[in-house]
C-alpha positions in Angstrom: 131.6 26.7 -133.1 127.7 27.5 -134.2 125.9 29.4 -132.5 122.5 28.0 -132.9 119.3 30.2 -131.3 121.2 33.4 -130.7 119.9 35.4 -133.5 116.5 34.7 -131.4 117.1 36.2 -128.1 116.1 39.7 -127.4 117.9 41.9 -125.1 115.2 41.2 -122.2 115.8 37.5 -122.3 120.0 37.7 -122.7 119.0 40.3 -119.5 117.0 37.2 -117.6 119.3 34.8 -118.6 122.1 36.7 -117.5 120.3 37.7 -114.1 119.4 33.6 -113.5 123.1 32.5 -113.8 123.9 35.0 -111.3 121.1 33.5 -108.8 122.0 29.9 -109.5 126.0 30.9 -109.0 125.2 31.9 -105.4 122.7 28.5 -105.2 125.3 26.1 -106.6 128.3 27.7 -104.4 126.1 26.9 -101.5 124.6 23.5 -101.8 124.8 22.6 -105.3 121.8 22.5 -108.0 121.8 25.8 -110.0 121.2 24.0 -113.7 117.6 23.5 -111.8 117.3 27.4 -112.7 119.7 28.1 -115.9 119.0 25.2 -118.3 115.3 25.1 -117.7 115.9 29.3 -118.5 117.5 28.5 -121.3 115.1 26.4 -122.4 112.2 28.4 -122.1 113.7 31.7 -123.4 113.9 29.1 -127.1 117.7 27.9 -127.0 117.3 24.2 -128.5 117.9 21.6 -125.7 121.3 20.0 -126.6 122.4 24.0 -127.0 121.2 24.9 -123.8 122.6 22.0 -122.1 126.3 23.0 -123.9 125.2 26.9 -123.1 125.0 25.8 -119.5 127.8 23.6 -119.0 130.3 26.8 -120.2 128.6 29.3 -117.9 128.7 26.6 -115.0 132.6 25.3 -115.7 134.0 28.8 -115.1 131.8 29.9 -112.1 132.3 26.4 -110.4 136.3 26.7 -110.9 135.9 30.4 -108.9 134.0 29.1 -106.4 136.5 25.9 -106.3 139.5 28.4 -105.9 137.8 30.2 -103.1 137.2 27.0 -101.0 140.9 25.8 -102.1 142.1 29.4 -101.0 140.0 28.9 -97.8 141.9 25.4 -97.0 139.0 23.2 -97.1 139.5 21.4 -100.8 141.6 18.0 -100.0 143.2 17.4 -103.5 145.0 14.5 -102.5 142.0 12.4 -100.9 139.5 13.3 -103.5 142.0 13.0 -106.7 140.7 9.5 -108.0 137.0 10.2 -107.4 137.2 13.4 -109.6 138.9 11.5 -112.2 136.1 8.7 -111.9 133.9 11.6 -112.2 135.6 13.3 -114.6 135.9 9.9 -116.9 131.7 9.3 -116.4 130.9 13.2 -117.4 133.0 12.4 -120.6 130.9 9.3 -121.4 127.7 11.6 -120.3 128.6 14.5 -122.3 129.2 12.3 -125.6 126.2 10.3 -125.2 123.5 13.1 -124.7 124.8 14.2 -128.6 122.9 11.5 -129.8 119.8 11.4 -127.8 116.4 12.8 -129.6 116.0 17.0 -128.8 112.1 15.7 -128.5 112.7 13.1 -125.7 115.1 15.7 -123.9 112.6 18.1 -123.8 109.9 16.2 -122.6 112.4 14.5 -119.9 113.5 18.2 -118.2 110.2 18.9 -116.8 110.1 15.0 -115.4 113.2 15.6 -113.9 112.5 19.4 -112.4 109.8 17.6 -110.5 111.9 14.7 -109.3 114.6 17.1 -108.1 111.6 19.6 -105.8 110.4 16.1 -104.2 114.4 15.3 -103.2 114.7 18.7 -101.8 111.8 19.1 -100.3 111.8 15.6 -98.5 115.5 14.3 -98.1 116.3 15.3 -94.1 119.2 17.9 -92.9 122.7 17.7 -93.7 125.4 17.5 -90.3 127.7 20.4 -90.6 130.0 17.7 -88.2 132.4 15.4 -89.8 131.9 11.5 -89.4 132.9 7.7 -89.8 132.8 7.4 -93.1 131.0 4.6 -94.4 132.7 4.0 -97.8 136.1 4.1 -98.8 138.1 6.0 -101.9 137.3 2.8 -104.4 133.6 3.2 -103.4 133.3 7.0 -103.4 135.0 7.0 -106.7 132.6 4.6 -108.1 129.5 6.8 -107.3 131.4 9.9 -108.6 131.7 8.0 -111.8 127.8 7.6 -111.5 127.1 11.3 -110.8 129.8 12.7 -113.3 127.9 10.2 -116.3 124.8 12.3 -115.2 126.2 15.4 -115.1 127.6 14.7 -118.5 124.2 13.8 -119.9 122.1 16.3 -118.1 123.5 17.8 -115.1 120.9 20.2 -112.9 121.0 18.5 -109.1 125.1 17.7 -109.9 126.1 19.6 -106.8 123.7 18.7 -104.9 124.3 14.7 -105.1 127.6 15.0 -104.5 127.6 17.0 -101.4 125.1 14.5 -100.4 127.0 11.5 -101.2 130.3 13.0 -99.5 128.4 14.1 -96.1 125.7 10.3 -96.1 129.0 8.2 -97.6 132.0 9.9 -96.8 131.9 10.8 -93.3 132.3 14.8 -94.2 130.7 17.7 -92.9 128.1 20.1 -94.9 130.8 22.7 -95.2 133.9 20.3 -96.3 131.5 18.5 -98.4 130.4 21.5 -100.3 133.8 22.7 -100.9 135.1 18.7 -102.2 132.3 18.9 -104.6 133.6 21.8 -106.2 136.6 20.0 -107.1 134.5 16.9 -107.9 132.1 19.1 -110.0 134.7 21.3 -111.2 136.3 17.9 -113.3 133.2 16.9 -114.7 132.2 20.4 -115.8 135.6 20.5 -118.0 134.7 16.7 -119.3 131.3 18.0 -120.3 132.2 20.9 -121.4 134.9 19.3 -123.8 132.6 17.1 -125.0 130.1 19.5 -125.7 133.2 21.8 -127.5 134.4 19.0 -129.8 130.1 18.4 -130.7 130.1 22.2 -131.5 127.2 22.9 -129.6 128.2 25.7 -127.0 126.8 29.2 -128.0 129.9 31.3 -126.9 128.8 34.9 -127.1 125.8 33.9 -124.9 127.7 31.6 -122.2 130.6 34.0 -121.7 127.8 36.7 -120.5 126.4 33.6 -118.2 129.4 32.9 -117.2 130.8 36.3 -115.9 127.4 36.6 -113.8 127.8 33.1 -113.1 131.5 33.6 -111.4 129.9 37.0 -109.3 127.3 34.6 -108.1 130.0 31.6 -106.9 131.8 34.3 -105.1 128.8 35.5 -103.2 127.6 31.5 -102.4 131.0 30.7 -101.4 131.7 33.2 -99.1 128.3 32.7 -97.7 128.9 29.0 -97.4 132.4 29.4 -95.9 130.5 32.0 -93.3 126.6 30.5 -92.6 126.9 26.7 -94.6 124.4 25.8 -97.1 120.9 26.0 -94.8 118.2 27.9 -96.3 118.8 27.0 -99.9 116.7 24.1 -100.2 113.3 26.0 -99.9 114.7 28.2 -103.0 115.7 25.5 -105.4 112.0 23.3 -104.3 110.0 26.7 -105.3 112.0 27.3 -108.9 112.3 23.5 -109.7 108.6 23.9 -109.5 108.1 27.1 -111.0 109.9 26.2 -114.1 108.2 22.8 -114.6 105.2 25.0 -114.5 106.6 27.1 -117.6 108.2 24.7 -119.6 104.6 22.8 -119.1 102.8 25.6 -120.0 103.9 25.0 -123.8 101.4 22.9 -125.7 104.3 21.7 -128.3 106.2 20.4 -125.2 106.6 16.6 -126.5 105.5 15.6 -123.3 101.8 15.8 -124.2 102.3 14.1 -127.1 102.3 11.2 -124.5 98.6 11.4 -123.2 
């Protein structure tokens, strides 16, 4: 597979990269949303967009299955309830992942920042997560559906993955914050592979770089989970509002983003 933009990383940004995968292992265990920090890192350290996006979905496959096994180990993963909405999801990511091959590098570029700042206004004004389970108010057909949604965007893009599907399973499907964190590994965990597969057969994952991602990424997981397991997902929000913004602000800083090229 190539490696493309590699050869251009110095040993302090493989270092940062390395240390952000750790930081957004521990975010995504806990509520979901740690591409907000590694593809934007990727990004801005030079790796070309569609590369970054592959890069990330490697690092994020293997730390999300560790984080999966630890919530499975744990007993709160229902395999048999949430089976057909990770193959919906699993099914959209594949259509996501293929699709995002094709789209221009320039208009993916401009469209992260866009996105960074949609994803701090979501976290910084959708209200608190119930840690109680509920009625739910749609069934399997219905949730799988919405997976589908999510996994085409995950496919395609993916930071905020975890995040909408904890969401959708604690607003939709009755479940509280900690069993809705631990389904949306499994949920996350099938689209991650679709991506990821997709991304493989485009030959756009660089390997040397996303295996070190992904080791720090797996140490991060374990951390979140066990944190999630123990305390739930509070206090993560405020963290993922101030990087979301704090990478737009970098990855706007760059007068060749395309983005200007608009105004």
């Amino acid at each position: 597979m190539i490696d493309p933009g590699m050869a251009q990383l110095g040993i302090d940004a493989i270092l940062f990269l390395i240390a952000v995968a750790f930081l957004a292992g521990g975010v995504d265990a806990l509520a979901g949303g740690g591409g907000l920090l590694t593809i934007p890192a990727l990004m801005a350290a030079g790796v070309p967009p569609v590369a970054a996006l592959a890069t990330n979905k490697l690092q994020s496959c293997i730390g999300t299955g560790s984080a999966f096994l630890t919530f499975h180990r744990a007993g709160h993963v229902d395999l048999k309830a949430f089976a057909l909405p990770a193959l919906g999801a699993f099914l959209g990511s594949v259509a996501g992942g293929t699709a995002v091959q094709f789209a221009n590098p320039a208009f993916l570029a401009a469209f992260v920042p866009v996105l960074l700042i949609a994803m701090g206004l979501y976290f910084l004004l959708a209200p608190p997560m119930s840690e109680v389970d509920r009625h739910a108010r749609m069934g399997r057909v219905g949730l799988t559906l919405v997976a589908s949604v999510i996994g085409f965007y995950d496919g395609y893009f993916g930071p905020g993955t975890g995040s909408f599907l904890t969401t959708a399973l604690v607003a939709l499907g009755g479940l509280g914050l900690v069993r809705a964190i631990a389904n949306t590994k499994f949920l996350n965990l099938s689209t991650n592979i679709a991506g990821l597969a997709a991304m493989i057969a485009g030959g756009k994952v660089i390997w040397l770089l996303g295996a070190g991602m992904a080791i720090a990424n797996v140490a991060g997981n374990q951390v979140g989970a066990r944190l999630a397991i123990r305390f739930g997902g509070k206090g993560v929000r405020p963290l993922l509002v101030v990087m979301s913004f704090a990478l737009t602000i970098k990855l706007l800083a760059d007068p060749k983003n395309p983005l200007w090229s608009l105004f």
